[in-house]
N, C-alpha and C positions, 0 to 999 in steps of 0.2 A: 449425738446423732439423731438427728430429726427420723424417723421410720415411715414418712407418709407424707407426699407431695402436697398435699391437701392441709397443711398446720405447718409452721415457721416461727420458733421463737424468735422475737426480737434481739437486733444483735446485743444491747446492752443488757438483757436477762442472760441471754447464752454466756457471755464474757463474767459475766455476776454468779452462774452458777459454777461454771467450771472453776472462778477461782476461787468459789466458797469450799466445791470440791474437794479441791489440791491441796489447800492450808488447812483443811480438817487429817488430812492423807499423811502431808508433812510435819504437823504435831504429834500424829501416832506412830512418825516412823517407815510408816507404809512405804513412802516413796522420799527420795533424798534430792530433787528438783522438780521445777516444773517450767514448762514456755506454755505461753497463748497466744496464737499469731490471729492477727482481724486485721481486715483493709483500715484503714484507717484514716485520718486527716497530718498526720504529720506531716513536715516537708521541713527537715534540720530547724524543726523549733521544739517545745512541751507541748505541743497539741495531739495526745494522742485518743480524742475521740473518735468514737469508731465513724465510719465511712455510710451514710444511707443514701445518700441520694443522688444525682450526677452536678460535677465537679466540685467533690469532696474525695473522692478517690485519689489519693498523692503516694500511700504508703503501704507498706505491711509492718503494723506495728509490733513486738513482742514484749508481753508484759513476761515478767519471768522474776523466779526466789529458789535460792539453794539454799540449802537448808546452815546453819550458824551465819548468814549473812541478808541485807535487809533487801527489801523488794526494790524491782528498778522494772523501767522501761527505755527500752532502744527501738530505730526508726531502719525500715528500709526503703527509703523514697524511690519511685519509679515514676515513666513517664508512659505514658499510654494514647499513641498516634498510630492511623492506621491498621489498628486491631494487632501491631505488635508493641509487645513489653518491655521496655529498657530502663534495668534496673542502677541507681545511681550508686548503692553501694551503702552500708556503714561508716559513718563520719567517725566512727573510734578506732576503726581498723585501718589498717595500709592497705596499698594498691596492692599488695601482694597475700595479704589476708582475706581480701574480699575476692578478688581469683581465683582462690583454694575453696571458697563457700562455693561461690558460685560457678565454678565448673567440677564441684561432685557432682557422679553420676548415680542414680537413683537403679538399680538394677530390677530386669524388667522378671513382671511373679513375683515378687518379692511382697510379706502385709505387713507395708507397715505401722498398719492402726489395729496392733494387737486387742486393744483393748477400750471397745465404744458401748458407751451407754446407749440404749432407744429412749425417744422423747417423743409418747402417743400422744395424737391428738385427744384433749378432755372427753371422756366415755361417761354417760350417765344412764339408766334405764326408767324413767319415770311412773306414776301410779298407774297411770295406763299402758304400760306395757313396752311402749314405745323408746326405742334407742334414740338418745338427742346426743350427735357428737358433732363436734367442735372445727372451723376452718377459719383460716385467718388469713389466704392469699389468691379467696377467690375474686372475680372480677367477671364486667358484664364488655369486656373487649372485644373478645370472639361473636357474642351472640350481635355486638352494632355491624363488627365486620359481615355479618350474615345479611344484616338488615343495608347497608349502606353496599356491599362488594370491599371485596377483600385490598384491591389495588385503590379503588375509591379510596375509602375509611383512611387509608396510610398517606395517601397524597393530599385530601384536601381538610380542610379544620373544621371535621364534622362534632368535631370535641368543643369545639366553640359556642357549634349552632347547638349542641345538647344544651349547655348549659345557659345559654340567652335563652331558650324554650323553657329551661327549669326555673331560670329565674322569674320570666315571664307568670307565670304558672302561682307562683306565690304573692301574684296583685290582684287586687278584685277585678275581676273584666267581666261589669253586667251585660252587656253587649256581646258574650262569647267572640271577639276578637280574636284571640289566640287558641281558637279551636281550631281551625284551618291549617294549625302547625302542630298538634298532635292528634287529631282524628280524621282517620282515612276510611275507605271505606271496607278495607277488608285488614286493617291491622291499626293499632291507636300508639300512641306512646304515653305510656301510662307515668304519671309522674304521684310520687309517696314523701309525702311532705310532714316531717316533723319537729318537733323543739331538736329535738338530736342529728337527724338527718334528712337530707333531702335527697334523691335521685330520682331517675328517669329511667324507664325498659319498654321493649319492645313487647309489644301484646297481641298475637294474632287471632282475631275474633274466629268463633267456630263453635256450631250448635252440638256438637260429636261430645258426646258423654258417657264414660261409663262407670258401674262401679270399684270403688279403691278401698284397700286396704290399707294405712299406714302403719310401715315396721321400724320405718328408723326416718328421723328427718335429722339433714348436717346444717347446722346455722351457719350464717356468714358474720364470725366476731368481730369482721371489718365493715360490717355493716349494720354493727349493731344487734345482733340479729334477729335483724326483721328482713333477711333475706335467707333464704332459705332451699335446698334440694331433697327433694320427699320422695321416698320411695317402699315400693311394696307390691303388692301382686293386685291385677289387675281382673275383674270379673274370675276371681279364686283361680286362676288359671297361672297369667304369664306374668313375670316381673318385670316393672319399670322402673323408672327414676324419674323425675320433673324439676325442671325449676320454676316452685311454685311465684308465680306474680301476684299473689294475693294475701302473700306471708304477710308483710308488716299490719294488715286488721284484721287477719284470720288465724292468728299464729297461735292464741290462746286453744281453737277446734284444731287448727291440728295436732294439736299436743294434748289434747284431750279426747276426743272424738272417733276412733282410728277407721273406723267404717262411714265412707264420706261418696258423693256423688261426683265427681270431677269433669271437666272441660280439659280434654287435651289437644292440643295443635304442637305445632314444629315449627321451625326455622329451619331451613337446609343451608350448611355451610358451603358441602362441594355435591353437584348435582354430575353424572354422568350415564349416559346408557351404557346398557346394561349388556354384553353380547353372547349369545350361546347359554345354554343351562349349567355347564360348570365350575363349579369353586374355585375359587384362588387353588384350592389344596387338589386338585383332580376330580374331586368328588363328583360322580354323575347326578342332577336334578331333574325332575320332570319342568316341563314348560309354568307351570302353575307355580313354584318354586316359589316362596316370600320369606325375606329374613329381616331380622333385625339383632345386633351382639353389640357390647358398650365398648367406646370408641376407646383403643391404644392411646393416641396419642391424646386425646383429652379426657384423661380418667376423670371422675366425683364433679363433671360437669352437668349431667346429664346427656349426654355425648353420645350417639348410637353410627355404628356403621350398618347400611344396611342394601338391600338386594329388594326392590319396592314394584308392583306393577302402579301405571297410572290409569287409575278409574274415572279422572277427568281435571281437565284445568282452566283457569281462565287469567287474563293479563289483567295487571293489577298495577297502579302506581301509588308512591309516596312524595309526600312533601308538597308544597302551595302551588309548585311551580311544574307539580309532575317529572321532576327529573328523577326519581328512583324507580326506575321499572323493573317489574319481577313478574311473578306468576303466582297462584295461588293454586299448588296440586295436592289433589286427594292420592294418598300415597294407602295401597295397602301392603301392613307392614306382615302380616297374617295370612295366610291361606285356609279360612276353614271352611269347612264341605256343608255346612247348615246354617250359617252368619255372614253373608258378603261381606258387611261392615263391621268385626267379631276385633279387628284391628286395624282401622282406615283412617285414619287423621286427614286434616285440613293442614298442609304445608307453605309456609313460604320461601321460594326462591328467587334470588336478585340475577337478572340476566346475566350480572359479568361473571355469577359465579357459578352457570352452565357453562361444560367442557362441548355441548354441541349444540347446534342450531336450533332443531325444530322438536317441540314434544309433540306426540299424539297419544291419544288414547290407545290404552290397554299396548303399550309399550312395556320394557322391562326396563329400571334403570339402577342405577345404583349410588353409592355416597354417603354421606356425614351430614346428620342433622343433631339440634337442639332438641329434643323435649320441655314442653312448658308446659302449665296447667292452671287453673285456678276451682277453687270448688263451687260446683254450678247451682245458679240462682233455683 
């Protein structure tokens, strides 16, 4: 059992370990069978590799050994329309075999997984003091949906035009041609081109700097990791998190370096005003009230919910053609009595993914943004 959303063994290591597990267990006696169920590719043939991608999903395979007799695998093909499951049954068993399977009833409370191993993401602590651990199913989805609107990104083939821009991107253009398709005037799309990998992110330009201290940065092993979330306390005070855009040629200082000058800005996912001084929880706030706590629903993203005044904004667009319009707000995320700007970022939000019409100044609003950074020039 995996213990942390953030790391995901591969299905064909997880199927490899447990069965290296089980045959060491049932050599010594420990345990006198084993089953391992994974989706699988079967469909009444020998094909029971396991299931990664869509339309390889056919089955639920079980590799399985009792013990004085030899290993076997059997198939439960299903078919999968409409988001319900309809399972075709065991081809070794009778109609009235697979009946009895499949209409036991599993009683409700009941554990049936007495007994799970945890599988942490890789933890290391390096010469400079700093935690370097390990993620292997992060992705830059949410932060395009930020950048493109949330119903945009899903309806149109903005996954296309990233990668015609990223392909773009790796020809010589002495003529900057293809600047006009990633540099804007208040956010770029920064593209990191290597022998090993290439991608493309969103970059929101912003002169806002303070000092960082780094305590632990999580690499991205799916990205090689030259992508990265850095985090640590921030002007010795308050703690962040970032997703640094400048890992894949600075990743050597961040792992080296822990006292660094940084560039922060945001992406706002969900933008909404803000009404009355009180907390979700009753809690009374004075008017001056600023919060910011790391988002539920996108933990080890860099992900913040937060409670923001706007100290000012202005209308921004993206792309050749100007069809991404957003805004660009100084968000303060801080309230301190001797630093106006002690926590004020430079934010980006894409109008579709304001809940209300008009911002003005020294409003109160609330929402879901990104953290990004890079370490400043």
């Amino acid at each position: 059992m995996v213990t942390e959303d953030a790391y995901a063994l591969p299905v064909h290591e997880a199927i490899s370990k447990m069965e290296e597990k089980f045959e060491k267990e049932l050599q010594e006696g420990k345990i006198r069978s084993y089953m391992i169920l994974y989706h699988s590719q079967f469909d009444h043939n020998d094909n029971h590799n396991p299931a990664t991608q869509e339309g390889e999903f056919k089955a639920i395979s079980l590799s399985y050994h009792f013990k004085g007799a030899d290993k076997a695998k059997t198939g439960l093909p299903y078919i999968f329309e409409n988001e319900t499951v309809t399972y075709k049954g065991f081809a070794e068993f009778s109609h009235e075999e697979n009946n009895g399977i499949m209409n036991h009833q599993l009683i409700d409370g009941k554990e049936y997984f007495t007994n799970t191993e945890g599988i942490a993401a890789p933890e290391t602590t390096n010469e400079a003091g700093i935690i370097v651990r390990k993620s292997n199913v992060h992705n830059l989805i949410n932060t395009w949906s930020g950048i493109f609107g949330h119903e945009n990104f899903q309806t149109k083939d903005y996954g296309q035009y990233l990668t015609s821009v990223l392909m773009q991107s790796t020809v010589a253009d002495p003529l900057g041609e293809s600047k006009g398709k990633t540099e804007f005037e208040d956010v770029r799309f920064k593209t990191v081109i290597t022998d090993e990998l290439s991608t493309i992110m969103p970059e929101v330009k912003t002169d806002y700097t303070f000092d960082f201290e780094t305590r632990s940065v999580r690499e991205w092993e799916n990205a090689l990791n030259l992508q990265a979330i850095v985090a640590g306390p921030a002007r010795n005070t308050f703690g962040i998190w970032f997703f640094a855009t400048d890992y894949a040629e600075n990743r050597n200082i961040y792992l080296t370096q822990p006292h660094l000058n940084v560039n922060i800005s945001g992406i706002v996912l969900i933008l909404d005003a803000h009404e009355g001084t009180d907390l979700p929880d009753g809690t009374k706030m004075s008017e001056e009230f600023t919060t910011y706590m790391p988002s539920q629903t996108l933990p080890n993203y860099a992900c913040f919910d937060f409670i923001a005044k706007v100290i000012d904004f202005k209308e921004t667009e993206l792309l050749e053609d100007g069809s991404i319009k957003g805004y660009i707000v100084k968000l303060k995320l801080i309230t301190h009595e001797e630093a106006e700007d002690f926590f004020t970022i430079d934010a980006f939000v894409n109008k579709e993914n304001m809940r209300f019409e008009n911002l003005t100044k020294g409003m109160k609003v609330t929402g879901a943004l990104q953290l990004q950074g890079k370490i400043a020039d």
